[in-house]
SETI-444152 format. One record per residue: residue in three letters; x, y, z of N, C-alpha, C in turn. Coordinates in steps of 0.02 Angstrom, whole numbers, plus 32768, in hexadecimal, padded with zeros to 4 digits. Atoms other than C-alpha are relative to their C-alpha. Layout:
N
ALAXYZXYZXYZ/...
% end
This chain:
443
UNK8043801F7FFE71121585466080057FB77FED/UNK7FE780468032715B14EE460080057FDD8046/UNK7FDB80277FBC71AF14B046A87FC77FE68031/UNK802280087FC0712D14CE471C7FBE7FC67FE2/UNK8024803F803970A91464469A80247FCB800C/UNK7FF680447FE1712613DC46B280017FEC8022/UNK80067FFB7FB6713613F2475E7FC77FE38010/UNK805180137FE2707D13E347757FE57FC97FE2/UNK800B805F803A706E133E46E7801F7FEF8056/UNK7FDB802F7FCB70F212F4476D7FEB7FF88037/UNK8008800B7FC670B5132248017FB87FC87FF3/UNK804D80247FE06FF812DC47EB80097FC27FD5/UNK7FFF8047800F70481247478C80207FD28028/UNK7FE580347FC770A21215482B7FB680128037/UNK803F80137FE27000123448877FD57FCC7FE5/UNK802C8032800F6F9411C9481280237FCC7FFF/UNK7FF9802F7FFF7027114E4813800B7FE68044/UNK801880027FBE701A114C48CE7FC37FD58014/UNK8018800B800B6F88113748C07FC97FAD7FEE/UNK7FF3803E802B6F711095484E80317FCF803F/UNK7FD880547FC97004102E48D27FD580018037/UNK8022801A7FB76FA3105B496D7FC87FD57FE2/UNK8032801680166F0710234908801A7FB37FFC/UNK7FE2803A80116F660F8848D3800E7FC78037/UNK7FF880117FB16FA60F6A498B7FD07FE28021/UNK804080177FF56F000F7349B57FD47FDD7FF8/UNK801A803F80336EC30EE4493B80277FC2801B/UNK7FC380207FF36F5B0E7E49687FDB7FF4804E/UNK801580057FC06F1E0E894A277FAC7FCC8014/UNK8048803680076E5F0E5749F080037FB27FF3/UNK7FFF804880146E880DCD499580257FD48020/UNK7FDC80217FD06F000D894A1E7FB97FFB8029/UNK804880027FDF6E660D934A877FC97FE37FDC/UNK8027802080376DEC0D514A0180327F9F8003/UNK7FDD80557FFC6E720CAE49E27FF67FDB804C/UNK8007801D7FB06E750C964AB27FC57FE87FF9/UNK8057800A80096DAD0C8F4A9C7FF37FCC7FE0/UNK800A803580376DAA0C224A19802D7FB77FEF/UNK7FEB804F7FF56E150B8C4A3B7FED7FD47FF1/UNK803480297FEC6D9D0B394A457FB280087FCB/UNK80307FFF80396CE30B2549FB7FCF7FE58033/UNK803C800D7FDD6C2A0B094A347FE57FCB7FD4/UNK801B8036802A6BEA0A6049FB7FC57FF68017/UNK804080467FDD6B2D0A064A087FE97FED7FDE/UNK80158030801B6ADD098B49E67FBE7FF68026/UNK8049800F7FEF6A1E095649E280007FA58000/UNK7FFF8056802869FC08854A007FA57FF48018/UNK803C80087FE76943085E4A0880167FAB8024/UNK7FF3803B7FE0693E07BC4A6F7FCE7FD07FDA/UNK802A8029804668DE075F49D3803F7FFC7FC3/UNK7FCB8009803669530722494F7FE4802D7FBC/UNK802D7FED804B68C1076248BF7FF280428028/UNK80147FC57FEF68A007F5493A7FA7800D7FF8/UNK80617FF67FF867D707C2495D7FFB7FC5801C/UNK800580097FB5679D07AD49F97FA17FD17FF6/UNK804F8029801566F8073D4A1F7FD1804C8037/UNK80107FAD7FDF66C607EC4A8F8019802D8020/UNK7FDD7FC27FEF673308594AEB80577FF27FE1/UNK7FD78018802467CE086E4AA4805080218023/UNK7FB87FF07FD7689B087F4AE0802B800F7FE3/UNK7FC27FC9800A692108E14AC280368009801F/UNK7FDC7FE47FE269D609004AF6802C80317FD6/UNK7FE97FC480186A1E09B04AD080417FFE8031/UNK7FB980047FDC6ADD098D4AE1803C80387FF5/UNK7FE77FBE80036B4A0A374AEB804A7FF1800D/UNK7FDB800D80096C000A244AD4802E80467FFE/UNK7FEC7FBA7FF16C660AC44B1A80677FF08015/UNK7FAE7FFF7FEC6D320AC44AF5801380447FEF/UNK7FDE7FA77FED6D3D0B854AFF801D7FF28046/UNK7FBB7FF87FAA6DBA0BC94B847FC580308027/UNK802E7FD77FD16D0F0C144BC47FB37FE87FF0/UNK804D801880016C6D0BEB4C0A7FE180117FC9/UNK80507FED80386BD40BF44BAD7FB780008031/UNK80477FF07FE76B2C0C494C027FC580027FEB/UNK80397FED80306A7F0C3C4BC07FDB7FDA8004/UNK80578047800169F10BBD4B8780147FEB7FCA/UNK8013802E803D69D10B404B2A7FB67FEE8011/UNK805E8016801669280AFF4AF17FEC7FEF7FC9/UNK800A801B804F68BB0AB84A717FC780337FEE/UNK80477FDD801E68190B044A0F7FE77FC97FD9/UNK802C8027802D67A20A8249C87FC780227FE6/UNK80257FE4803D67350AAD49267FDF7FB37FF1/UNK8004802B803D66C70A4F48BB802380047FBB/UNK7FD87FE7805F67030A3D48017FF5803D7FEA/UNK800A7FBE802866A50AE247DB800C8033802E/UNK7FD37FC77FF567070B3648627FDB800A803A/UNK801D7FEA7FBB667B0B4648F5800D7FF1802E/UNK7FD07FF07FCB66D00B5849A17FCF7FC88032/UNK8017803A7FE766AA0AB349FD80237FFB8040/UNK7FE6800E7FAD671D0AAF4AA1804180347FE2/UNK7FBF7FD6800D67BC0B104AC180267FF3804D/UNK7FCA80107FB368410B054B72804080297FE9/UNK7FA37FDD7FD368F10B6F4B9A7FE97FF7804B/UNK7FE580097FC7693D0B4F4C178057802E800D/UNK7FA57FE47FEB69EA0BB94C68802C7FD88012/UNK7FBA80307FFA6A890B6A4C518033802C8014/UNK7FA37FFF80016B490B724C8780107FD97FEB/UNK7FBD802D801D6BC80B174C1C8023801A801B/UNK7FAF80007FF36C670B184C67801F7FFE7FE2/UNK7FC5800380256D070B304C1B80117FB97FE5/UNK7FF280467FF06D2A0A914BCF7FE77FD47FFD/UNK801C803C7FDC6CB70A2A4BEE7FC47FF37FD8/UNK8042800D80276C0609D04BB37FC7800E802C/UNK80527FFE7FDB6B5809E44BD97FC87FDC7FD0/UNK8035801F80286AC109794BAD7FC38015802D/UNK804A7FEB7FDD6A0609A94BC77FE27FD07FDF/UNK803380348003698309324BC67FB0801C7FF5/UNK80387FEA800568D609674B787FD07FE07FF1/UNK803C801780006841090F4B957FB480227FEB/UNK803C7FE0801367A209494B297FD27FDE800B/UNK8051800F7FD466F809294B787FDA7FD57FC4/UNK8029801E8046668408BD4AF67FEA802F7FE0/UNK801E7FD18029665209074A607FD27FC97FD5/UNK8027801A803765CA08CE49E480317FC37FBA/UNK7FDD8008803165FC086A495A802080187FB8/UNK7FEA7FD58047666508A648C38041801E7FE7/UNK7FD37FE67FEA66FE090448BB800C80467FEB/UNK80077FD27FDE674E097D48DE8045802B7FFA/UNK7FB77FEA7FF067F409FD48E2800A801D8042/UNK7FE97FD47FBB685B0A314968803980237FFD/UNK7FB97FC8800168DE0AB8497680277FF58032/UNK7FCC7FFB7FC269690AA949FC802280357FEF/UNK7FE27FC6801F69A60B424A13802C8011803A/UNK7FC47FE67FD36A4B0B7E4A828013804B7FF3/UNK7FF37FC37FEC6A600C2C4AB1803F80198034/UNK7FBD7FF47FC66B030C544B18803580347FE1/UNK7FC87FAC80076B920CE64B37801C7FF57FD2/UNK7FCF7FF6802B6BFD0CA34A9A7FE17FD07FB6/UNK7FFE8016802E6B9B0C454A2E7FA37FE87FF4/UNK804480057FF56AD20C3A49F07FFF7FCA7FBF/UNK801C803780576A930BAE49687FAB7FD08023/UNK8044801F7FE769DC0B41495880127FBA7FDA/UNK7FE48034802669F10A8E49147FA77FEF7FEE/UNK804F8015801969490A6148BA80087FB17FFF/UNK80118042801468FB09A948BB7FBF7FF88003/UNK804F7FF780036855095B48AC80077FB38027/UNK800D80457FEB680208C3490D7FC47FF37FF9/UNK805A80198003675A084C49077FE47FF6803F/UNK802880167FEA66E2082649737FD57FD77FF9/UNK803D8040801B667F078449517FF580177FAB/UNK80317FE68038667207A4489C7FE67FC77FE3/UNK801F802E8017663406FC487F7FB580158003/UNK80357FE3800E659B076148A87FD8802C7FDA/UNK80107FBA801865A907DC483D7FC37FE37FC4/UNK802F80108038651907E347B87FE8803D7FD9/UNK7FF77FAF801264FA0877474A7FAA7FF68004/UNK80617FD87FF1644308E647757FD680117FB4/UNK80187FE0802B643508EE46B87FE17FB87FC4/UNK80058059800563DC085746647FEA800C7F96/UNK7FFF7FF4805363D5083B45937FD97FDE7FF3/UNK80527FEB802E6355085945177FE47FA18001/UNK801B804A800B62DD07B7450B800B7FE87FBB/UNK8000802F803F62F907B74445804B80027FE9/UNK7FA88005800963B807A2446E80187FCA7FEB/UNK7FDF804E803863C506F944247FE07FEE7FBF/UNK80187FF1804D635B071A4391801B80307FCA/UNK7FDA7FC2804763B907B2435B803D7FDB7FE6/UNK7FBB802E800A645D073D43667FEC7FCD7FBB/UNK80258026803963E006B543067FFE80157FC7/UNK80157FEF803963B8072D4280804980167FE0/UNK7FAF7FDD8019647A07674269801E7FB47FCE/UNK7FED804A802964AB06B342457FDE7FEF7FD0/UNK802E800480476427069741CF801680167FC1/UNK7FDD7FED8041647007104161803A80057FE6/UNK7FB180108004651306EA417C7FF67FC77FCE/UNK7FF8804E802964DA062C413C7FE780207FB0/UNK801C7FEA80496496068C409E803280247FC2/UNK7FC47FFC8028654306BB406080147FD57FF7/UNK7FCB803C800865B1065D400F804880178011/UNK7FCB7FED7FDF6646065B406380457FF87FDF/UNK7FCE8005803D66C606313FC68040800C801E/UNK7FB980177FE3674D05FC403F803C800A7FD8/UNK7FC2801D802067FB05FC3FEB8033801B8031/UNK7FBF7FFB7FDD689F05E0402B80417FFD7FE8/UNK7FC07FFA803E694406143FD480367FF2804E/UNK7FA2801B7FEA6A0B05CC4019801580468007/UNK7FD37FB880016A6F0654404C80507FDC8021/UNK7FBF80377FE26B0405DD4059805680378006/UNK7FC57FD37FEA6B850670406D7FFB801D8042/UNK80047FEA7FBF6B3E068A41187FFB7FAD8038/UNK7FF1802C7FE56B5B05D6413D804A7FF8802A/UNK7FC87FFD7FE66BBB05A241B880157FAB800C/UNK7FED80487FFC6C1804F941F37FCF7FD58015/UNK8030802E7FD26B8604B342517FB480107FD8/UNK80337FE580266AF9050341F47FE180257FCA/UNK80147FC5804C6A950547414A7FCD80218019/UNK802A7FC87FDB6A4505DC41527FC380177FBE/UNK80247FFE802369AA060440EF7FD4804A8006/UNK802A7FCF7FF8693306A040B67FC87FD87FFA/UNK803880397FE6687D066540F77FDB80367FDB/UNK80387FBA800B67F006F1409B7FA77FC97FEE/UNK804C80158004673006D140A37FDD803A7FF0/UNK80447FD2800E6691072540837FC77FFB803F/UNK8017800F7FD66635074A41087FBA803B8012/UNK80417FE07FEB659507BD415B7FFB80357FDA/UNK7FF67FC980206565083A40E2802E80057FB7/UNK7FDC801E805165DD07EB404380368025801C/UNK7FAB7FEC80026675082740AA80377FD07FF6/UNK7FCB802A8001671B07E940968026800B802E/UNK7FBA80017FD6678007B1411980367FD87FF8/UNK7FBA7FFF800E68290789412F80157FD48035/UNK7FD480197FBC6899071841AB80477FE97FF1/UNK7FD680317FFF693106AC41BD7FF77FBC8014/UNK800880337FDC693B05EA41CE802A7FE07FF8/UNK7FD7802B7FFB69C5058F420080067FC4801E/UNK801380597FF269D904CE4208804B7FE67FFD/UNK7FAC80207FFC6A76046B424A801A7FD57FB9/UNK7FFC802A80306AC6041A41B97FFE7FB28015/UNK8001804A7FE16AAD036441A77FF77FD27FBA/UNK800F802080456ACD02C441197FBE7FDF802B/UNK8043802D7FF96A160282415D7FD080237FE4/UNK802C7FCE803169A202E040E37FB07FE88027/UNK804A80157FFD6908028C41458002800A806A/UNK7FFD7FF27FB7694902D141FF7FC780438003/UNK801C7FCA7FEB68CD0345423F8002802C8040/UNK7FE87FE17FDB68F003D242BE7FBD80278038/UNK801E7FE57FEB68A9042543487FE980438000/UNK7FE97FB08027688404E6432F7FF080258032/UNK7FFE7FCA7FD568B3057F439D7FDF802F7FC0/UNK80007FC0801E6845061B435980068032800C/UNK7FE47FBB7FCC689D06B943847FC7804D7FDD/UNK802F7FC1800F681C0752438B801280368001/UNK7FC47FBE7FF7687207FA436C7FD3803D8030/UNK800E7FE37FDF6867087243E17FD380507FFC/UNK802F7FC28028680C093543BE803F80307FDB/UNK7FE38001803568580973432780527FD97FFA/UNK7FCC8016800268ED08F8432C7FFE7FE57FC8/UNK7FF280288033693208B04297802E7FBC8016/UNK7FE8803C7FD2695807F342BE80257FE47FAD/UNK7FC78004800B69FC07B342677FE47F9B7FFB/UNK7FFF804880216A0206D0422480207FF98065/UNK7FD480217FCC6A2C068942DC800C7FD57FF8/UNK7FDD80347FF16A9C060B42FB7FF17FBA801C/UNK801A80297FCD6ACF05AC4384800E7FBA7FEF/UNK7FD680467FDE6B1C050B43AE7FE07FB67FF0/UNK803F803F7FFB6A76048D43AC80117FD57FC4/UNK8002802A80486A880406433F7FD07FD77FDC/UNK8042801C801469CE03D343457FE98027801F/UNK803E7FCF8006697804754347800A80367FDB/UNK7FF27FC88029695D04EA42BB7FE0804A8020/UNK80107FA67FEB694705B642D67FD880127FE4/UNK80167FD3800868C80619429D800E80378003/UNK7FFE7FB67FFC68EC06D3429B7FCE80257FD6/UNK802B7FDA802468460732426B7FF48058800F/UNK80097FBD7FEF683007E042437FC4801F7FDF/UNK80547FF57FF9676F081C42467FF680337FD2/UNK801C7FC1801F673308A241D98015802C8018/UNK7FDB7FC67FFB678C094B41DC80317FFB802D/UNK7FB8801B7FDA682F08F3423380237FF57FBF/UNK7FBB8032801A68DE08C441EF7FE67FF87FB8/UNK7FF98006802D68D00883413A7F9E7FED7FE2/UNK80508002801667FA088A413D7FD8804B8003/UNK80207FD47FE967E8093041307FDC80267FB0/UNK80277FFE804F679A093B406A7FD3802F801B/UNK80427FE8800966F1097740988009804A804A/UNK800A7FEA7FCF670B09C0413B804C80328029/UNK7FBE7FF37FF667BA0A3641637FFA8041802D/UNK801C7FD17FD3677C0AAD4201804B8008802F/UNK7FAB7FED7FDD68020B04426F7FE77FDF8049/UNK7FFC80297FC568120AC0430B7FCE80088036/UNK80177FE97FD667A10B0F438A7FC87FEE7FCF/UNK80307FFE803C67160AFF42EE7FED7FAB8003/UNK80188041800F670C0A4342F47FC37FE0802F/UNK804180137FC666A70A1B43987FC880168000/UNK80337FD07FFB66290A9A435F7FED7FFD7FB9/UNK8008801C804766220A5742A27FB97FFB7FF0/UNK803E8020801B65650A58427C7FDD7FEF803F/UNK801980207FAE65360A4E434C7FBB80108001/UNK804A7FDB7FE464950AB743307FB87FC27FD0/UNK8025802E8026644E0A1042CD802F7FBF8012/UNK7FE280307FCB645D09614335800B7FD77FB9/UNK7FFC801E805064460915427F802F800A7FDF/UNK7FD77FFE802864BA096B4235806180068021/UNK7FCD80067FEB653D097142B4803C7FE77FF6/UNK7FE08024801565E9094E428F80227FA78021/UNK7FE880387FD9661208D9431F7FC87FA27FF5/UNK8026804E802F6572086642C8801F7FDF7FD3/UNK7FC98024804165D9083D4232804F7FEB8017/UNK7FC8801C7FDC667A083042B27FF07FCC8008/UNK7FEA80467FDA663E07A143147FE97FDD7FBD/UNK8017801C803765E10757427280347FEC7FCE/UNK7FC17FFE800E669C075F422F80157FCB8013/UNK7FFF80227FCA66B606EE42C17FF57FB47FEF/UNK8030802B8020662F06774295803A7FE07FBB/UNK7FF1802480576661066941DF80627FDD8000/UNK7FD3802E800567120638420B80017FC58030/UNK801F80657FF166CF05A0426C7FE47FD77FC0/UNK800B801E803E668E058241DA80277FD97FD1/UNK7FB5800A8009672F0590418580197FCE8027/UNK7FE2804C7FED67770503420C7FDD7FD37FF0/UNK801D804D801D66E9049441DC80017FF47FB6/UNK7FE97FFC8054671004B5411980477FBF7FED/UNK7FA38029800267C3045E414D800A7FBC8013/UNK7FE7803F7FED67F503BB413D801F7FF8801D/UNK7FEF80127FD9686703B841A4802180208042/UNK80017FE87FC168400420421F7FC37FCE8031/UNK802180197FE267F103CD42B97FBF80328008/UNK80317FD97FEE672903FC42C77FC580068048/UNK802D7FEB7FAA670E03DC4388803A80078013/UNK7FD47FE97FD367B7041A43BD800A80377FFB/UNK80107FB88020679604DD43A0802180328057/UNK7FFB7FBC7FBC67D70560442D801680457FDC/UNK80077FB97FF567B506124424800F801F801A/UNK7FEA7FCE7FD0682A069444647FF7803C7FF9/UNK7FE17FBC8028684D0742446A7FFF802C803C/UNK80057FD77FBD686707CD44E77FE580417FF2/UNK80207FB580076814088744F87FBA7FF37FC7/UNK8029802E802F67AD087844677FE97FC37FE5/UNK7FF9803F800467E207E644357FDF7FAF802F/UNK802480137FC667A707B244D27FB27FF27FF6/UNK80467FDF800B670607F344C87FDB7FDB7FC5/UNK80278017801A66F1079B44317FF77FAF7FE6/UNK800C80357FFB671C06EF44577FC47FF1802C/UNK804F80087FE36696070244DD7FBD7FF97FCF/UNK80217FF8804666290735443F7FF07FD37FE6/UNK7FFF8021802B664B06B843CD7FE17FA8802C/UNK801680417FE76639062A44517FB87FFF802A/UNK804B7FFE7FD6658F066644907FC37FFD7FD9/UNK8018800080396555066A43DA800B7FB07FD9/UNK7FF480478028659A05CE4391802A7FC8802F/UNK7FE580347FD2659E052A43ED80357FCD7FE4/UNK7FC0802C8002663104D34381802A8022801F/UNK7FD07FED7FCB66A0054443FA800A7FC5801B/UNK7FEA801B7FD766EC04CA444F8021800D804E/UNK7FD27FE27FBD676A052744D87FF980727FF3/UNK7FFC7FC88028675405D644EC8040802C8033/UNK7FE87FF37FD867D4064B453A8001804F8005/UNK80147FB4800967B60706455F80268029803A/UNK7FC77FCB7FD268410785459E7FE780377FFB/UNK80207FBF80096802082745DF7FD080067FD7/UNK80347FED803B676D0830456D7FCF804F800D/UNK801C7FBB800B672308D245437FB07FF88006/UNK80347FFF8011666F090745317FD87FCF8049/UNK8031802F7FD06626089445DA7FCC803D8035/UNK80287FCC7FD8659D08EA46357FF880497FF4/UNK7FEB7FA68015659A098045C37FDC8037802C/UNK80347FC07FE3650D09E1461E8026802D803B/UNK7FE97FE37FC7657909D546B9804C80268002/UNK7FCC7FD08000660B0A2346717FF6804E7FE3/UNK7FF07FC17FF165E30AC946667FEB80318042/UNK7FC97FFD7FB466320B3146E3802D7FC78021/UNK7FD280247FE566930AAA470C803A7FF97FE4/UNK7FC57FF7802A67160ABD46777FFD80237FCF/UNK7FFC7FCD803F674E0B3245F27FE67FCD7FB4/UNK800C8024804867480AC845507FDB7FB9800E/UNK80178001805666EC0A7B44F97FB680378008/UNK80437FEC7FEF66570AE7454E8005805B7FD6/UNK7FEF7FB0802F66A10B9E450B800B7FDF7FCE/UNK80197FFC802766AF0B5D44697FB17FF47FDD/UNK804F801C7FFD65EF0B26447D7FD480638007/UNK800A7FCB7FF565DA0BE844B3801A80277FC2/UNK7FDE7FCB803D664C0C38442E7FD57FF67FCE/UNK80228015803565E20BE043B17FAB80257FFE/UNK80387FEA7FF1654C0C0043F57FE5805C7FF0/UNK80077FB78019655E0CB943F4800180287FA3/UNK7FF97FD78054657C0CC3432E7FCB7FE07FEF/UNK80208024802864EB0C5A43057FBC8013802A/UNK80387FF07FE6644E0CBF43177FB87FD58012/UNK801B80357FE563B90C6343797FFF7FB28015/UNK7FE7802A7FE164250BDD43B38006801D8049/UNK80007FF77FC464290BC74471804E7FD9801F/UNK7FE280217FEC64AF0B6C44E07FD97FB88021/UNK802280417FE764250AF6451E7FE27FEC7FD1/UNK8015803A804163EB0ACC446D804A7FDB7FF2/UNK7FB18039801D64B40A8F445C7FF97FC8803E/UNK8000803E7FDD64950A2E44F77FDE7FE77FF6/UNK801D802A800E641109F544CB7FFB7FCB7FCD/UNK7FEB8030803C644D09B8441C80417FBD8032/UNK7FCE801C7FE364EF0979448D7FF97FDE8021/UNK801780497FE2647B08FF44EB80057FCB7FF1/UNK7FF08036803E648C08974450804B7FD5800F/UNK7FB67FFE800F6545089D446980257FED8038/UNK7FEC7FFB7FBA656208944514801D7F938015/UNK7FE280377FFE65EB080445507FDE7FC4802B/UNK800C80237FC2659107BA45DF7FB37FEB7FDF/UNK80228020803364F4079A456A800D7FB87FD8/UNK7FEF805280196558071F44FC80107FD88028/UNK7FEE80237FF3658006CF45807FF77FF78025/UNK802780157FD964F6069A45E17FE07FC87FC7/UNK80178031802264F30638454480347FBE7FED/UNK7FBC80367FFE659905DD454B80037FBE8028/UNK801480517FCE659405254588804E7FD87FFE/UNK7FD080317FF0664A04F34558803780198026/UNK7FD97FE17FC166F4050445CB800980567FED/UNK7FDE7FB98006672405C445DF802780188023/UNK7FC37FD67FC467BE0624462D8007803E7FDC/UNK800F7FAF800467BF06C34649803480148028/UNK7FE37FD77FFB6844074146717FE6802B800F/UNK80127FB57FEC683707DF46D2803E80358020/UNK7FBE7FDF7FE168B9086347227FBA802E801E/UNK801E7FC87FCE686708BF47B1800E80467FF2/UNK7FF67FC5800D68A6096647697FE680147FC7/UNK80177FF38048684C096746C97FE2803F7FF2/UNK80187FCE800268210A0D46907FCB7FF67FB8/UNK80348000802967B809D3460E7FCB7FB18019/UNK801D80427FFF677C091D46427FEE7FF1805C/UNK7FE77FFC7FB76755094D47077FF07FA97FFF/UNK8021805E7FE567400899476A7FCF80088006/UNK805A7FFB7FF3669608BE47A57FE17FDE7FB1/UNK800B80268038665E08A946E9801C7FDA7FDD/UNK7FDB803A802066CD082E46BC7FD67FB38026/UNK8024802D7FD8667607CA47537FC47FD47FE3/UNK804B7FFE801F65CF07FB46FE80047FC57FCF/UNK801C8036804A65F10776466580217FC68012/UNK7FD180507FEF6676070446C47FAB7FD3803B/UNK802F802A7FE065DC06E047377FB37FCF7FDC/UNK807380338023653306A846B580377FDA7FDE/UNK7FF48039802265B10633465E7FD97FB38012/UNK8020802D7FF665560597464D801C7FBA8006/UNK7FE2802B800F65F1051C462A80377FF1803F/UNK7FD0800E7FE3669304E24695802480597FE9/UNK7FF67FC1801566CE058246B3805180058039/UNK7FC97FFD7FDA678005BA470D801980607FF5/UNK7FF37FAF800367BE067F47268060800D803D/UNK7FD27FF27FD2686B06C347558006803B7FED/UNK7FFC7FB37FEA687D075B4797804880228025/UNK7FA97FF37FEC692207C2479C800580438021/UNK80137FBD7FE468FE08464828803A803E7FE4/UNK7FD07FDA8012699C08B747EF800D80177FAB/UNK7FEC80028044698908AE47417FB4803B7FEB/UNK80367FCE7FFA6913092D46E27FE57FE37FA7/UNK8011801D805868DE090C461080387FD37FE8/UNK7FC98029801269510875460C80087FC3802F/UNK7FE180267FE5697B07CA464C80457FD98003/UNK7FB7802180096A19076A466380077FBD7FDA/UNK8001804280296A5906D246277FF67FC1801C/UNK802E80337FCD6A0E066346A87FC97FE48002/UNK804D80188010697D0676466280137FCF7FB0/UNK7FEB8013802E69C0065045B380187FAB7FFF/UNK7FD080537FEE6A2005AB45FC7FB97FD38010/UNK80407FFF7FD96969059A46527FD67FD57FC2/UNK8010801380446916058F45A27FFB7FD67FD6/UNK7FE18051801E69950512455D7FE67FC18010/UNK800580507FC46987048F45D77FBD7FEF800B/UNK804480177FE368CB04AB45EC7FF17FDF7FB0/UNK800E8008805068B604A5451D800A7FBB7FF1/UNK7FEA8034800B6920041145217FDD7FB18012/UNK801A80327FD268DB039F45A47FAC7FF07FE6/UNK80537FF98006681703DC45707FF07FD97FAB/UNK7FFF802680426849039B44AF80177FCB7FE7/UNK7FEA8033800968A5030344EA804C80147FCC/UNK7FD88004804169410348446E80597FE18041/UNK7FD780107FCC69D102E444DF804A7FF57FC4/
% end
């Protein structure tokens, strides 16, 4: 019985190892067939025939298909145009052959559309290979104008904020932090008193210099939503830094220390008590702070910042006219009414909130958020402004970015980086320099 037991192990272990090589064989054969297939690769490319990708009304397209498989490719291509909140605006396939080898370009002409913008999908379907390439384009948005118009006592509530801002004392001081000096510059802690007897916090760095009676021009960098902003640098040898960080940011967070998702919604169900009132009022009070400074310059002032930061150089320069330059990347919060449905955040935390806080509504937060809204301050802005956008913004669409780049009242300029999405390049940055420079005479 012993024997025949091994017998029968052996036999069905040369069947299952049978088994296993044909299987193996059989792998070996695919993937020879798979490598032949794949030589090669399916490339495309989208080029709108607009450098910024916005059209003055119908708009162009070439969908370029790039086929170095050792085998055709059958199928469609096509686009799908949406508004921002996704509603189905035009669409086209068309049946293709790629050849072995070879290229193909399609040419898509979209019929006029309204003004505003807009996404489009390109999408390729074929025997070896499927993908959609997302982009977005404008239509006249020099037209754009938002359908939603702010409160009449929107420059009195601003009026009455400052008021009590001027009713603090703002007990400036500024301590050396000369171990964070570097060869070109000292670096300083900046703290004030500000809306409400808070204390905020910044950095200010000033090029070194033996002229004790030189005065400088001043970049103020606005931190972004909950970013902690760091002493900047930087090369300049006649312009000092600012780095401010607002109430419940970076090294100002004493009174106020909310988790992250918790900050935009800080006190929203009271326009009074809101936290983003005592933000920009933050703002304010370190203009103040540059006019405190001897030898800081007090008409050479520019205001940056991006996302938030953004959002609240718009702010600050629509509120207080020693702004001098203002510059606003991606800014948050523009046309709030019209972003919902049109983006996830900041509108679900406006909802999440809403739901824990019995007889609160979502249209009493918009309606407090009228107050707040970017394109408000800045139908009050009169001096230069540049503005930053990325056509892919999932929080800052263009449409409402339009909304506040259009009521500016001052010398105004906008670059727009169709490919880019919550972020610009350094073009704009170089952009900045040179405009900062020239607009403050610093040669």
């Amino acid at each position: 019985m012993f024997d025949k037991l091994n017998y029968s192990i052996v036999k069905n272990s040369f069947r299952a190892l049978s088994l296993v090589i044909g299987l193996f064989f059989l792998c070996l054969e695919h993937a020879a067939a798979q490598r032949e297939k794949e030589d090669g690769e399916v490339v495309t490319e989208v080029v709108a025939h607009d450098a910024n990708a916005i059209f003055s009304g119908s708009a162009d397209f070439t969908f370029s298909v790039k086929n170095s498989l050792n085998t055709d490719q059958e199928g469609t291509v096509g686009y799908l145009v949406t508004t921002e909140k996704g509603d189905k605006v035009l669409d086209k396939t068309i049946k293709v052959k790629i050849d072995r080898n070879s290229n193909e370009s399609y040419d898509f002409h979209l019929p006029e559309l309204r003004s505003g913008f807009y996404k489009i999908n390109f999408m390729i379907n074929t025997s070896d290979y499927d993908d959609t390439t997302r982009k977005a384009f404008g239509i006249k948005p020099q037209e754009i104008r938002s359908q939603y118009t702010r409160p009449a006592d929107f420059n009195q509530f601003w009026d009455n904020a400052k008021a009590e801002l001027a009713k603090v004392k703002p007990d400036f001081k500024v301590t050396a932090l000369p171990k964070q000096n570097t060869d070109n510059r000292e670096v300083f802690l900046i703290e004030m008193k500000s809306l409400d007897n808070y204390t905020i916090r910044g950095y200010l760095t000033v090029p070194k210099t033996r002229n004790k009676s030189r005065k400088f021009a001043v970049l103020l960098g606005l931190p972004g939503y909950q970013v902690s902003l760091d002493p900047m640098l930087g090369l300049d040898n006649d312009l000092a830094i600012i780095t401010l960080n607002v109430r419940g940011q970076g090294n100002s967070r004493d009174e106020i220390d909310t988790r992250r998702d918790e900050y935009i919604t800080y006190r929203i169900e009271d326009k009074n008590k809101y936290v983003m009132r005592g933000v920009i009022m933050d703002c304010v009070r370190c203009i103040d702070f540059i006019y405190s400074q001897k030898n800081l310059e007090h008409d050479n002032i520019l205001v940056s910042g991006g996302s938030m930061g953004g959002y609240l150089a718009l702010a600050v320069a629509g509120v207080d006219k020693r702004v001098n330059l203002c510059s606003a990347q991606n800014p948050i919060l523009c046309d709030i009414r019209r972003l919902v449905g049109e983006v996830d955040w900041p509108v679900s935390s406006f909802r999440k909130y809403v739901a824990t806080q019995p007889g609160l509504s979502l249209d009493k937060v918009l309606g407090n958020m009228d107050y707040y809204d970017a394109k408000n301050f800045a139908q009050n802005i009169t001096c230069p402004t540049l503005m930053g956008i990325g056509l892919l913004d999932p929080f800052a669409p263009p449409n409402n970015e339009y909304s506040a780049f259009n009521v500016l009242q001052g010398k105004r300029r906008i670059m727009v980086f169709k490919n880019l999405a919550h972020e610009i390049n350094e073009k704009y940055k170089e952009l900045e320099g040179r405009w900062m420079r020239d607009t403050f005479a610093l040669f």
